[in-house]
N, CA, C and O atoms as CSV, one atom per row, in Angstrom:
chain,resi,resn,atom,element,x,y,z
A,1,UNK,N,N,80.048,154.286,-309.727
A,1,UNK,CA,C,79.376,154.261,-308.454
A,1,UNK,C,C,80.211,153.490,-307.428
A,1,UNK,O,O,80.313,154.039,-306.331
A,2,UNK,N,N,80.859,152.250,-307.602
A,2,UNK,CA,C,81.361,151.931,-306.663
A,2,UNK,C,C,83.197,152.317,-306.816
A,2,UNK,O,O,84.094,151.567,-306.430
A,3,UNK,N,N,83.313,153.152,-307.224
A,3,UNK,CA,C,84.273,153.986,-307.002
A,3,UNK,C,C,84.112,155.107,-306.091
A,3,UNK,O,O,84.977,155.529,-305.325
A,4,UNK,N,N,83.089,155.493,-306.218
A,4,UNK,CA,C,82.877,156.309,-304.948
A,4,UNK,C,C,82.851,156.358,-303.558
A,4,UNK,O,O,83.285,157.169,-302.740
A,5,UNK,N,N,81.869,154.656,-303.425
A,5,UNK,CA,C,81.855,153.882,-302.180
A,5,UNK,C,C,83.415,154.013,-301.495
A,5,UNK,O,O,83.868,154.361,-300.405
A,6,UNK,N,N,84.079,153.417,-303.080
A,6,UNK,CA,C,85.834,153.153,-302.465
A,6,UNK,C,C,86.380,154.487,-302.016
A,6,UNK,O,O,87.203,154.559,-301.104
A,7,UNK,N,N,85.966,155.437,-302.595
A,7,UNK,CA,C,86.221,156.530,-301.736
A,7,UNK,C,C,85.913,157.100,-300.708
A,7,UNK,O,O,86.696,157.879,-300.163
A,8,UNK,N,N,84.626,156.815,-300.196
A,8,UNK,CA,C,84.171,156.755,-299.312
A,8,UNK,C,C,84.620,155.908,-298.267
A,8,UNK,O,O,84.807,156.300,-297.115
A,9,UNK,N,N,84.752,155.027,-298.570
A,9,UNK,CA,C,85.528,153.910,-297.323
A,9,UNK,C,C,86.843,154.156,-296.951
A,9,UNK,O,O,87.402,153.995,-295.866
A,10,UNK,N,N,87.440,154.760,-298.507
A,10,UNK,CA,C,89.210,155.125,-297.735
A,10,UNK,C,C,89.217,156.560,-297.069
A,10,UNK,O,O,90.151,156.874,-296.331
A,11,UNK,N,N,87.945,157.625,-297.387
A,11,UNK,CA,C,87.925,158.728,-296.319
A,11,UNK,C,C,87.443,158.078,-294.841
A,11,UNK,O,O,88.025,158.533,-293.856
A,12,UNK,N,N,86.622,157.247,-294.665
A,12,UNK,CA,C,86.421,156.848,-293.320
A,12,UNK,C,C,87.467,156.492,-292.326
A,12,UNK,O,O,87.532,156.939,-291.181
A,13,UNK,N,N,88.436,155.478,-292.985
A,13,UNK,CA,C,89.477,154.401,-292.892
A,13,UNK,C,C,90.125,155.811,-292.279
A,13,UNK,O,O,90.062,156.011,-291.066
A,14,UNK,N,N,90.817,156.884,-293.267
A,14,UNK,CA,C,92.107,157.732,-292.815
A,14,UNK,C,C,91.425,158.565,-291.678
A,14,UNK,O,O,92.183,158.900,-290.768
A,15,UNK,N,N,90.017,158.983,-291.578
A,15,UNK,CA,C,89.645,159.897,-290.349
A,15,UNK,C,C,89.495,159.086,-289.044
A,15,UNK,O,O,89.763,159.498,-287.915
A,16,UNK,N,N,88.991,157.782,-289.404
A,16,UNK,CA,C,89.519,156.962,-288.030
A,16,UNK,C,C,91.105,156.729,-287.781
A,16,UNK,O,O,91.335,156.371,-286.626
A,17,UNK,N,N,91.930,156.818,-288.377
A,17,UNK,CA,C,93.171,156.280,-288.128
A,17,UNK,C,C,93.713,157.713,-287.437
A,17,UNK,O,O,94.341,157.662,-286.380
A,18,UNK,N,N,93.376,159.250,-288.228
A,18,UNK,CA,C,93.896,160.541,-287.512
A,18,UNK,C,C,93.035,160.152,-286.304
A,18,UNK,O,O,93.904,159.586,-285.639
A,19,UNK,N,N,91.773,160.059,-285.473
A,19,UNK,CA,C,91.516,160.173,-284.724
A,19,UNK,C,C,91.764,159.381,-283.833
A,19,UNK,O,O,91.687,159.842,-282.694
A,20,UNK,N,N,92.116,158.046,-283.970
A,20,UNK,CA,C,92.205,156.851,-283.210
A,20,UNK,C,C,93.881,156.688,-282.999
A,20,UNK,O,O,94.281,156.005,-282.056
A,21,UNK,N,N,94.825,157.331,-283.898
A,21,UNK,CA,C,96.329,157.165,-283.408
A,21,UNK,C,C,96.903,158.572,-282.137
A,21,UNK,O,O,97.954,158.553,-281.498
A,22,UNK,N,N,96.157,159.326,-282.109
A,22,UNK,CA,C,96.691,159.593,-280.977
A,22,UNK,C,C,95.540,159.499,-279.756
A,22,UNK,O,O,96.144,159.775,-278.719
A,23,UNK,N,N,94.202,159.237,-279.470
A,23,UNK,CA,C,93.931,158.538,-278.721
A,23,UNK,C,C,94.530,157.148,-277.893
A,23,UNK,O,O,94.528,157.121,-276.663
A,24,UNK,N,N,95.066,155.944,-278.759
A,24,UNK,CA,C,95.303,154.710,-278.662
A,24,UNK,C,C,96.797,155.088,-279.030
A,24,UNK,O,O,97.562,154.172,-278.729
A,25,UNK,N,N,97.136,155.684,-279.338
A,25,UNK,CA,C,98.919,155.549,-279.332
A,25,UNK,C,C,99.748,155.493,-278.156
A,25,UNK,O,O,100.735,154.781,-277.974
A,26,UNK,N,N,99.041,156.625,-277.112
A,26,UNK,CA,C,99.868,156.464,-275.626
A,26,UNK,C,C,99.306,155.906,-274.980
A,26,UNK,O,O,99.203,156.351,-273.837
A,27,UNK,N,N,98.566,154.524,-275.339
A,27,UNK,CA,C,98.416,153.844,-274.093
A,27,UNK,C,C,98.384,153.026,-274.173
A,27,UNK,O,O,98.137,152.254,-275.100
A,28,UNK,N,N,98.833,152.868,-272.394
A,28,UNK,CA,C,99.254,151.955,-271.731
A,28,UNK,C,C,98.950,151.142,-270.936
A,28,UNK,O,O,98.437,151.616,-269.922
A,29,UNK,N,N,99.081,149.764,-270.974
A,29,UNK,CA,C,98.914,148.661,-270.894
A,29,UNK,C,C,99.704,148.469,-268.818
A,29,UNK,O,O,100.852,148.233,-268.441
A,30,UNK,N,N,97.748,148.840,-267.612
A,30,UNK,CA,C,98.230,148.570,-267.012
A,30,UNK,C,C,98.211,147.209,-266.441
A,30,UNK,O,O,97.453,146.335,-266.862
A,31,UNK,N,N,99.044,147.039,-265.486
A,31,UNK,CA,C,98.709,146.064,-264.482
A,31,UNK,C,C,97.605,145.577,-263.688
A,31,UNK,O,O,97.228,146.064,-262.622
A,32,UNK,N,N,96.986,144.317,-264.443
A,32,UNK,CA,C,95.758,143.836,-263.505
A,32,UNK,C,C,95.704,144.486,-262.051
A,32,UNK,O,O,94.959,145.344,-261.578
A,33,UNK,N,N,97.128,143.518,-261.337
A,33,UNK,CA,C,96.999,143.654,-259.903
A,33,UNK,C,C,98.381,144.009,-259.958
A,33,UNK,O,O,99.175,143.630,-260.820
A,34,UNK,N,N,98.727,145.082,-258.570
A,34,UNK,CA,C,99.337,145.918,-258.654
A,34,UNK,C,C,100.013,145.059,-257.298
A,34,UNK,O,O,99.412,144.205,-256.647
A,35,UNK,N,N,101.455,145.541,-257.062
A,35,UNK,CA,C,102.312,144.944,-255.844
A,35,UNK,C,C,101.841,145.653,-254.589
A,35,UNK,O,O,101.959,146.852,-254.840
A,36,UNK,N,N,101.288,145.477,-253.159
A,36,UNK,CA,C,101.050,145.894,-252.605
A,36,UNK,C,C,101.791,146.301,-252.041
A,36,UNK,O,O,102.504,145.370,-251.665
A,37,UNK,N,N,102.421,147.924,-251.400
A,37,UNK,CA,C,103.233,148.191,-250.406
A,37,UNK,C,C,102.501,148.240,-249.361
A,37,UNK,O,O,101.485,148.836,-249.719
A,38,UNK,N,N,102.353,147.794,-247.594
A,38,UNK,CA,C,101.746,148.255,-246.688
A,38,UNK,C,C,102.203,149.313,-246.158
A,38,UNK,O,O,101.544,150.091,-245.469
A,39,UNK,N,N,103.636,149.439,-246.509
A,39,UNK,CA,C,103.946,150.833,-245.919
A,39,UNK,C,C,103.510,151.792,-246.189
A,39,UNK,O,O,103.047,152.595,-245.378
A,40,UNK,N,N,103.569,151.972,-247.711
A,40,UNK,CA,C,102.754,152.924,-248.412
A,40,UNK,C,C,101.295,152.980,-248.125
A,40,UNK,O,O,100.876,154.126,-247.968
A,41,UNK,N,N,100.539,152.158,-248.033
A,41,UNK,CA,C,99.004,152.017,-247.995
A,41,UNK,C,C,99.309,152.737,-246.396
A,41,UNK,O,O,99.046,153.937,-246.321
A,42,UNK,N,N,99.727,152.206,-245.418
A,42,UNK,CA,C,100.018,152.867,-244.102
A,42,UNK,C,C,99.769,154.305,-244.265
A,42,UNK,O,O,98.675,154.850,-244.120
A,43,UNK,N,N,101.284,155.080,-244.694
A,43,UNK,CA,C,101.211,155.941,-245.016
A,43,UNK,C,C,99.815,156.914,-245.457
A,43,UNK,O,O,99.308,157.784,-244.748
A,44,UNK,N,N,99.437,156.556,-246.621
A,44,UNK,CA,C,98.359,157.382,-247.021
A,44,UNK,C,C,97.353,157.174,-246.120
A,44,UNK,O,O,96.601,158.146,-246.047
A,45,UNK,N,N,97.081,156.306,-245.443
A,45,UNK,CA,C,95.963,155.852,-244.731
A,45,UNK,C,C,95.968,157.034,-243.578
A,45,UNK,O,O,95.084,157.865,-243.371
A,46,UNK,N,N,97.170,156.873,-242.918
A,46,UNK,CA,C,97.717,158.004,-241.305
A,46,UNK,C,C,97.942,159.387,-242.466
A,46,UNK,O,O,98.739,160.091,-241.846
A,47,UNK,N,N,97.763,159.824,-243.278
A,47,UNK,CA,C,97.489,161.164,-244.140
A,47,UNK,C,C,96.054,161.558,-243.716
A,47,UNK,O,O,95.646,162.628,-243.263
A,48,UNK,N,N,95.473,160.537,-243.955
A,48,UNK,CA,C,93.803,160.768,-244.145
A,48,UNK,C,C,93.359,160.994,-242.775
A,48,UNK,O,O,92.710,161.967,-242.391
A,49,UNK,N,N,93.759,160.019,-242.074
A,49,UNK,CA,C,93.317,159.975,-240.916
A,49,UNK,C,C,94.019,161.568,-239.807
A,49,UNK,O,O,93.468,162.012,-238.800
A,50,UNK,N,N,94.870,161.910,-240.225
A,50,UNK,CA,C,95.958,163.568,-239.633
A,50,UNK,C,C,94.624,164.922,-240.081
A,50,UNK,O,O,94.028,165.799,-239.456
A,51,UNK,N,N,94.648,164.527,-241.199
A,51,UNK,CA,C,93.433,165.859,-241.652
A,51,UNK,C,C,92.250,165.859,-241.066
A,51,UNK,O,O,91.723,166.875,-240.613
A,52,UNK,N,N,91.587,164.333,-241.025
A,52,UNK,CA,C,90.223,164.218,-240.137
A,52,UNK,C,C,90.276,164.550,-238.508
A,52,UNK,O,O,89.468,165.007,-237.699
A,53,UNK,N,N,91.322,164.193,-238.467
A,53,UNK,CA,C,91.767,164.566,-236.756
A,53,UNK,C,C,91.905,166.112,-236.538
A,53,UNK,O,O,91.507,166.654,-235.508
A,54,UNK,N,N,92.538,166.836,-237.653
A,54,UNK,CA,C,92.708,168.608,-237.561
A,54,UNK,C,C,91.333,169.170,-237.941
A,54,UNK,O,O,91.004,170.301,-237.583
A,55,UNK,N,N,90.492,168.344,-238.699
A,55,UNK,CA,C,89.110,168.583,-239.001
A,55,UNK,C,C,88.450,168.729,-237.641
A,55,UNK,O,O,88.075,169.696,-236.979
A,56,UNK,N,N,88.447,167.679,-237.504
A,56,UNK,CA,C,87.524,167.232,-236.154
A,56,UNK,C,C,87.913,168.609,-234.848
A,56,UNK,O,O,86.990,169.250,-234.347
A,57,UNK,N,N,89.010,168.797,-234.567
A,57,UNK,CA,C,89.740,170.294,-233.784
A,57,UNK,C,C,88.992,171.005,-234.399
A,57,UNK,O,O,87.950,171.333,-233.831
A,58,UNK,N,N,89.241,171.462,-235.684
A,58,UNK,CA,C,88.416,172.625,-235.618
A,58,UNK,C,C,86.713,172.692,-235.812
A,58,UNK,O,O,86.121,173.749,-235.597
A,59,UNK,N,N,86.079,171.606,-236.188
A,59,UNK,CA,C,84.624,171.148,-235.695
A,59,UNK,C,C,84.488,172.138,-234.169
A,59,UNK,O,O,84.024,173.270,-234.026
A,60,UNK,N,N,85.135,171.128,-233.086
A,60,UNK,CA,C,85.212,170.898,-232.059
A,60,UNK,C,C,85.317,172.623,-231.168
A,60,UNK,O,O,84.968,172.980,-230.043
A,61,UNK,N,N,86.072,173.474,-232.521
A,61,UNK,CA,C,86.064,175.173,-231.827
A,61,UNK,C,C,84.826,175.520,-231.994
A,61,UNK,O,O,84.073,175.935,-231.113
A,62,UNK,N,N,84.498,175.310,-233.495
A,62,UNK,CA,C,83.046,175.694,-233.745
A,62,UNK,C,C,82.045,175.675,-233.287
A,62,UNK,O,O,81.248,176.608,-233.393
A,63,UNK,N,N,81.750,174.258,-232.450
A,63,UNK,CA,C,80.586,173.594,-231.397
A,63,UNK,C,C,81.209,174.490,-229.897
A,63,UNK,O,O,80.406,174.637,-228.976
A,64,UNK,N,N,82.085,174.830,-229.802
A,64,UNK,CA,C,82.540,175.687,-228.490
A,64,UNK,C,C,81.954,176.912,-228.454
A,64,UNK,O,O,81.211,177.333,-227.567
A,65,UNK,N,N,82.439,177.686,-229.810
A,65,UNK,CA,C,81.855,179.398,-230.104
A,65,UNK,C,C,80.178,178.940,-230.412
A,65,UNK,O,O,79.422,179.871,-230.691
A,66,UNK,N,N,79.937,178.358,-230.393
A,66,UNK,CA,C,78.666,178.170,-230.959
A,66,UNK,C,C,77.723,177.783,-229.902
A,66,UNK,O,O,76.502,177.878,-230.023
A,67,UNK,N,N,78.488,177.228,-228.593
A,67,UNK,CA,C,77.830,176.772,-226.944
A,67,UNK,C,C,76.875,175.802,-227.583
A,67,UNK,O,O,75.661,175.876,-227.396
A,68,UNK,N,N,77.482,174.827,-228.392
A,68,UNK,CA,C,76.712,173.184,-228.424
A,68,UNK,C,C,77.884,172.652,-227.460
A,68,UNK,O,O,77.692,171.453,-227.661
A,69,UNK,N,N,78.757,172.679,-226.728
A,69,UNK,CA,C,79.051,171.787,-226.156
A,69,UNK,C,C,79.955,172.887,-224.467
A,69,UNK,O,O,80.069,174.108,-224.365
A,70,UNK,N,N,80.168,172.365,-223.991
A,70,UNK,CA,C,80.444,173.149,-222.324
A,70,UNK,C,C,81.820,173.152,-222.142
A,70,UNK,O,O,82.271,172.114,-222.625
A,71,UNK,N,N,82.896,174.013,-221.552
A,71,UNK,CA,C,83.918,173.864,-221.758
A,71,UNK,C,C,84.788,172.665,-221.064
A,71,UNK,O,O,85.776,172.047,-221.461
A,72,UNK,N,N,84.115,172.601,-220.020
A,72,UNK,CA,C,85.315,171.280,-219.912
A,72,UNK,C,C,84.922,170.075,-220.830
A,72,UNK,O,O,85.839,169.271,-220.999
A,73,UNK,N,N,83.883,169.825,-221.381
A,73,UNK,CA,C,83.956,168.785,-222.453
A,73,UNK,C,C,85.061,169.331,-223.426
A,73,UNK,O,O,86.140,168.753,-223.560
A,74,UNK,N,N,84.824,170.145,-223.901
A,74,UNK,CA,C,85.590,170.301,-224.806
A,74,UNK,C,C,86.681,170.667,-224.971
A,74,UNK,O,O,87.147,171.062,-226.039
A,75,UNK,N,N,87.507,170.547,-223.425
A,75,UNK,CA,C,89.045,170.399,-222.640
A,75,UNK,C,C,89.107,169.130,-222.937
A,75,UNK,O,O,89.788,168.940,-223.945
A,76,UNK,N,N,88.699,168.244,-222.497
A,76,UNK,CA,C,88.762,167.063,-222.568
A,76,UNK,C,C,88.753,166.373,-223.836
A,76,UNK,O,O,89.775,165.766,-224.157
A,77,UNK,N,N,87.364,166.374,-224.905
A,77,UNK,CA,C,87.636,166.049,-226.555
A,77,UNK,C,C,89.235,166.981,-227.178
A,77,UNK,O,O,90.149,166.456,-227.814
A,78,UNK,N,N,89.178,167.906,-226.903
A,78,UNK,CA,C,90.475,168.528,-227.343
A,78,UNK,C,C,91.844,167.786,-227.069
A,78,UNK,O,O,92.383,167.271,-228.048
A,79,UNK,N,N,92.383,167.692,-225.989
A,79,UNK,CA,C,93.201,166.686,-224.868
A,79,UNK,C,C,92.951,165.538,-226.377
A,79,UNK,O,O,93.512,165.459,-227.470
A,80,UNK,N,N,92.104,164.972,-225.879
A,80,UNK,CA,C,92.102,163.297,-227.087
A,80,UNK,C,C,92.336,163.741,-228.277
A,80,UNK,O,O,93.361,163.298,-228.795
A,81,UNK,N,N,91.688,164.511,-228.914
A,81,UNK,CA,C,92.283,164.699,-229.996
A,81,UNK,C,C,93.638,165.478,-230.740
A,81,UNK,O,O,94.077,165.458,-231.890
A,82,UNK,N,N,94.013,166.090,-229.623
A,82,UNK,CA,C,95.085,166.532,-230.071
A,82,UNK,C,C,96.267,165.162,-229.689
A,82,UNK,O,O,97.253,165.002,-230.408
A,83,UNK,N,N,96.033,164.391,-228.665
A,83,UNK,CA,C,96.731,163.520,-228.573
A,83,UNK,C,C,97.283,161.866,-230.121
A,83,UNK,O,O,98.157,161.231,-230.712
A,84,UNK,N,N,96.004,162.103,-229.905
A,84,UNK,CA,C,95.981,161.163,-231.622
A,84,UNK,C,C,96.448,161.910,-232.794
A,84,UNK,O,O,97.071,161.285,-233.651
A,85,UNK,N,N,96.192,163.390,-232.975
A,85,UNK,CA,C,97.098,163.505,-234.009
A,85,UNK,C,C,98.647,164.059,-233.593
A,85,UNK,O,O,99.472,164.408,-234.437
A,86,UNK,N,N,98.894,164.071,-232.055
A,86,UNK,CA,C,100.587,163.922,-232.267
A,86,UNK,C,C,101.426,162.370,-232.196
A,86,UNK,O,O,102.626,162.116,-232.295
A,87,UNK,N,N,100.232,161.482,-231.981
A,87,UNK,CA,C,100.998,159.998,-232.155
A,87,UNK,C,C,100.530,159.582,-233.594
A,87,UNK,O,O,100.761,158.439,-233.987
A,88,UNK,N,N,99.758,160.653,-234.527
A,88,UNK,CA,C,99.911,160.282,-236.006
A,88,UNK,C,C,101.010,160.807,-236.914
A,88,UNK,O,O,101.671,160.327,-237.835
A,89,UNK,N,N,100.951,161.913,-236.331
A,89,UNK,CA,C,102.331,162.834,-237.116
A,89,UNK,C,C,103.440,162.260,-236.358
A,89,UNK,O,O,104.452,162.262,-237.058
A,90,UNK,N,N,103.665,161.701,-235.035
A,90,UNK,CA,C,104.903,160.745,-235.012
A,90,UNK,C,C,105.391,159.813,-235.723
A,90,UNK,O,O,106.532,159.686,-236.167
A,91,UNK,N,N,104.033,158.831,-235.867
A,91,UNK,CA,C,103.900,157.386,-236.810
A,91,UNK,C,C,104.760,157.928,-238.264
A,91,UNK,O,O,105.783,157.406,-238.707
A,92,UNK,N,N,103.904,159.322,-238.945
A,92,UNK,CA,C,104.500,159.916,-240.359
A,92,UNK,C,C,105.750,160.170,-240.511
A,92,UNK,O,O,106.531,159.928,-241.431
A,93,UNK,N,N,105.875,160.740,-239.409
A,93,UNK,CA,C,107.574,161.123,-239.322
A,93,UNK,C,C,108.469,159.907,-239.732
A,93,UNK,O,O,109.223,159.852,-240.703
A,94,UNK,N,N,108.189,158.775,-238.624
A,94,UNK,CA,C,108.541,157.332,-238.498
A,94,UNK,C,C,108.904,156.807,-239.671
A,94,UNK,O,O,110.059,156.525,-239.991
A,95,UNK,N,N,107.694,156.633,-240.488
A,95,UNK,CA,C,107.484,156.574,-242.009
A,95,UNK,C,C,108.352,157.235,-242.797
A,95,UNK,O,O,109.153,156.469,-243.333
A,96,UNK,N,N,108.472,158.213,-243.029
A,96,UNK,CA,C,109.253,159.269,-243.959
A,96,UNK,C,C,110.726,159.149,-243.831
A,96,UNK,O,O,111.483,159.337,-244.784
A,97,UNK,N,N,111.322,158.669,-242.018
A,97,UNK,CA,C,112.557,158.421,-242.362
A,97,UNK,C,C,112.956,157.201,-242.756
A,97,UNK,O,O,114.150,157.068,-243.022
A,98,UNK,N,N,112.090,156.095,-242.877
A,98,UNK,CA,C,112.116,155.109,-242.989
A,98,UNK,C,C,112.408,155.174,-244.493
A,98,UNK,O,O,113.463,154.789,-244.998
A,99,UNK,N,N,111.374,155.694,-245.156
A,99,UNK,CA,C,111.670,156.202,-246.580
A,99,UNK,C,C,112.879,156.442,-247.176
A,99,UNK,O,O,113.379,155.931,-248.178
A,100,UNK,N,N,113.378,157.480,-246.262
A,100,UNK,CA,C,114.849,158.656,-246.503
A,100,UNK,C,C,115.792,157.117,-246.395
A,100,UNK,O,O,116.462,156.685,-247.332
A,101,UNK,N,N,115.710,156.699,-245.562
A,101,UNK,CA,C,116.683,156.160,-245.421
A,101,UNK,C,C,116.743,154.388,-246.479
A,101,UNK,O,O,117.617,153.543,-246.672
A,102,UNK,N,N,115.632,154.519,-246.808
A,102,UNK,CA,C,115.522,153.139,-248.074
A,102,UNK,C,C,116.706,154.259,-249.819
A,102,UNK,O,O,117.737,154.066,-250.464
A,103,UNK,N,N,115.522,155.374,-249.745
A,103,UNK,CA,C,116.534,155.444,-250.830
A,103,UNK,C,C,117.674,155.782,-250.991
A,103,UNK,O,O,118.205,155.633,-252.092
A,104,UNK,N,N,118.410,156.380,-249.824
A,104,UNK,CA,C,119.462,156.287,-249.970
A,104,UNK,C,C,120.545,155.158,-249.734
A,104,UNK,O,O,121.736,155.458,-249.643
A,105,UNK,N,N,120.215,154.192,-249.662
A,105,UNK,CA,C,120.657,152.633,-249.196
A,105,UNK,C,C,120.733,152.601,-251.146
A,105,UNK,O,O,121.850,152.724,-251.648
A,106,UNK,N,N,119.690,152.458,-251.936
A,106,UNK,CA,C,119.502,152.474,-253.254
A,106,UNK,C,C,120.793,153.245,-253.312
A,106,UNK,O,O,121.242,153.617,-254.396
């Protein structure tokens, strides 16, 4: 009888070890706290903010074809918003060569 147990315990033992070595084998051990880049955080930040701005444009056609809003308002919201996202995609640009030009210094 307690030969069996022992068999029983060394089938448990080997089906946790197949299941648990490649779960727990590739991993990896991260970093609490991570190095902050602001450039980078920048970056993604003026990403987010470029799409909400092309969002918001085309909102802004929709409420037009749709006569929630009158056209010179929406000369005017247009005007602003197209203005903010060409001084965001400037900022990106800004960014990106800034980039280009780090790694190739590396």
């Amino acid at each position: 009888m307690e030969f069996v147990h022992f068999l029983e315990l060394i089938f448990v033992v080997a089906v946790l070890l197949l299941v648990g070595i490649p779960l727990f084998g590739k991993f990896q051990y991260k970093k609490l706290v991570e190095v902050v880049n602001p450039e980078n955080d920048e970056y993604k930040h003026l990403l987010v903010r470029k799409e909400e701005t092309l969002i918001s444009i085309k909102e802004l056609e929709f409420d037009l074809s749709a006569e929630k809003i009158s056209n010179s308002d929406y000369q005017d919201l247009r005007k602003k918003l197209e203005a903010e996202a060409n001084e965001i995609i400037e900022r990106l640009d800004q960014l990106e060569q800034g980039r280009k030009k780090a790694k190739s210094a590396r």
